[in-house]
C-alpha positions as CSV (number, residue, x, y, z in Angstrom):
1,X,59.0,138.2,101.0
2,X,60.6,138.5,104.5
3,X,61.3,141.5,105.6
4,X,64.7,140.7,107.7
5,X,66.3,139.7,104.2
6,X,67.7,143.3,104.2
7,X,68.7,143.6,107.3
8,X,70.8,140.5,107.1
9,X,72.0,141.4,103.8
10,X,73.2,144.9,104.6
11,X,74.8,143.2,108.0
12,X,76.7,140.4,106.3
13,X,78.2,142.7,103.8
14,X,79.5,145.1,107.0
15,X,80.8,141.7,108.6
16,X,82.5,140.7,105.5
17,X,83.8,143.9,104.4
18,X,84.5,144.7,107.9
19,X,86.7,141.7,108.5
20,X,88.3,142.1,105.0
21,X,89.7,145.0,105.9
22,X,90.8,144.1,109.3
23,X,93.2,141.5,107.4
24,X,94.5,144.7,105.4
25,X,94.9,147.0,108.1
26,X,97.2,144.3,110.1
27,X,98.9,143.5,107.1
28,X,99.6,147.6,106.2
29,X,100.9,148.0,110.0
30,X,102.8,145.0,109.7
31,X,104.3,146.1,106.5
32,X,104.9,149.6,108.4
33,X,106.7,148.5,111.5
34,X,109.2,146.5,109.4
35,X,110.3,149.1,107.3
36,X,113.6,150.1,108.2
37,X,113.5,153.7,106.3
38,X,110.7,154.9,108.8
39,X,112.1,156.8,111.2
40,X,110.1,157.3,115.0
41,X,107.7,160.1,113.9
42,X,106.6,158.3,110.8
43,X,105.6,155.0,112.9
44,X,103.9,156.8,115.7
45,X,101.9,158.5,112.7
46,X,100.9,154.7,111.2
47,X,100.7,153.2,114.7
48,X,97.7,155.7,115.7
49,X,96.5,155.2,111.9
50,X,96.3,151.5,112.5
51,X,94.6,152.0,115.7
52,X,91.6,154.6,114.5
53,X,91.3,152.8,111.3
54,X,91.2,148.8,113.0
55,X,89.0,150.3,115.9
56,X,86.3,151.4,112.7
57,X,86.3,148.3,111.3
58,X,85.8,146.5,114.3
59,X,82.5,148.8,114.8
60,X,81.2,148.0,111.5
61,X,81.9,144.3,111.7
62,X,79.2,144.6,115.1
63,X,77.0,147.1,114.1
64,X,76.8,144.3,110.6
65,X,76.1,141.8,113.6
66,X,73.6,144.1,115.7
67,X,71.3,145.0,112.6
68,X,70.5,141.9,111.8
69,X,69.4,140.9,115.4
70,X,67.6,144.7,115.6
71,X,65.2,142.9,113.3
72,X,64.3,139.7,114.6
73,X,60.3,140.0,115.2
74,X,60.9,139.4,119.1
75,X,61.3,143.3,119.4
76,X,57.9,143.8,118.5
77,X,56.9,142.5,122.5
78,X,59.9,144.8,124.0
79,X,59.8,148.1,122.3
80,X,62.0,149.8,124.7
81,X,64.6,147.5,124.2
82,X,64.4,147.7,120.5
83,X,65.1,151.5,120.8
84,X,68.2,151.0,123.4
85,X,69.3,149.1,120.7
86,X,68.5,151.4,117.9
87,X,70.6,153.9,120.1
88,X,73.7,152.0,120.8
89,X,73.8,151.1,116.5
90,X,73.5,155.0,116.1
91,X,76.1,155.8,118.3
92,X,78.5,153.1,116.8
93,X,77.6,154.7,113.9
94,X,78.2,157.9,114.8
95,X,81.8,156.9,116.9
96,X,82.6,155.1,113.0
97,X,82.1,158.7,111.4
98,X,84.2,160.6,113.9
99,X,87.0,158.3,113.6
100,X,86.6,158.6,110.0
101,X,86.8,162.5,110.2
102,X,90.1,162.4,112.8
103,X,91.8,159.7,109.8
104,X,91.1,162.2,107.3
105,X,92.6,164.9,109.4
106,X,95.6,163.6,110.8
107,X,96.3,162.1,107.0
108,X,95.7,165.3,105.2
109,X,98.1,166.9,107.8
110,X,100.8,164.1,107.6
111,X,100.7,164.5,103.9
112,X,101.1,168.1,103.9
113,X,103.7,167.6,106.4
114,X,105.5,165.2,103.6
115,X,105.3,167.3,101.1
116,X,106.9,170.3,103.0
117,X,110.1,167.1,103.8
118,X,110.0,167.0,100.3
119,X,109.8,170.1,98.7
120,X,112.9,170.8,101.4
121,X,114.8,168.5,100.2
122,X,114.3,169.5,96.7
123,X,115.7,172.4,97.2
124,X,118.5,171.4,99.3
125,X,119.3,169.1,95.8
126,X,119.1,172.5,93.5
127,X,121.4,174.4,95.8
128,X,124.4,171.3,95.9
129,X,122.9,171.4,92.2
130,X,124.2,174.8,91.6
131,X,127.7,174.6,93.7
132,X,128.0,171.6,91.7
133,X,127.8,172.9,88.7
134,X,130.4,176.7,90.5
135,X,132.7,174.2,90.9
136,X,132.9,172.5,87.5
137,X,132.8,175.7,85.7
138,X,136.2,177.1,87.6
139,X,138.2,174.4,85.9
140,X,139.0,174.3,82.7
141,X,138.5,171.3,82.1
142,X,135.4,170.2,84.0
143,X,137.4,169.1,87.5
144,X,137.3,170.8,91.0
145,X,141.1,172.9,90.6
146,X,143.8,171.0,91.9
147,X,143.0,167.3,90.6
């Protein structure tokens, strides 16, 4: 059995999965930029979202291009070059997984920020709630007085 099968396995699955998600990415930012109901904040938040998350894509669609070629048996004559390659994959990698870690970030804080927006305007809903309901009960019959 050859031994660049895996290699070009493992690669072709980052290309293809890579490039899949390129599509969805565009299409997500797309979607976000027309939304009329986001206001400034909320784009700049999926305009920098778009550009981590397309960036890490686009890394794993060439380090899926790089493996396989890491493993061609011409390498064997130039060994130094084989490990300058070896290095630029891991740091591709390793760029990948920091941009990973900054997405998760920047979303757990944008979510938490949400949720705050929400919980906000929850209670800005209970308190017209409750004069709502002060003004109803000083009528007798259900209506604000004077109607």
């Amino acid at each position: 059995m050859d031994d660049r099968i895996p290699a070009l396995v493992f690669g072709a699955c980052l290309v293809v999965g890579g490039t899949a998600a390129l599509v969805w990415h565009v299409k997500s930012w797309r979607r976000h930029r027309q939304d009329d109901k986001s206001d400034r904040t909320e784009l700049a938040y999926y305009r920098r979202q778009f550009s981590r998350r397309v960036q890490a894509t686009g890394l794993l669609v060439v380090i899926g291009i790089l493996l396989p070629i890491s493993d061609l048996p011409r390498w064997k004559n130039y060994p130094g070059g084989w490990a300058y390659l070896m290095m630029v994959v891991l740091g591709l990698t390793a760029w990948v997984m920091l941009l990973g870690i900054q997405d998760l970030v920047s979303t757990r804080i944008h979510s938490r920020d949400a949720i705050k927006r929400l919980n906000s305007l929850r209670e800005k809903q209970r308190e017209l709630e409750r004069e709502i309901a002060r003004i109803k009960g000083k009528s007798p019959n259900g209506r604000p007085p004077g109607l």
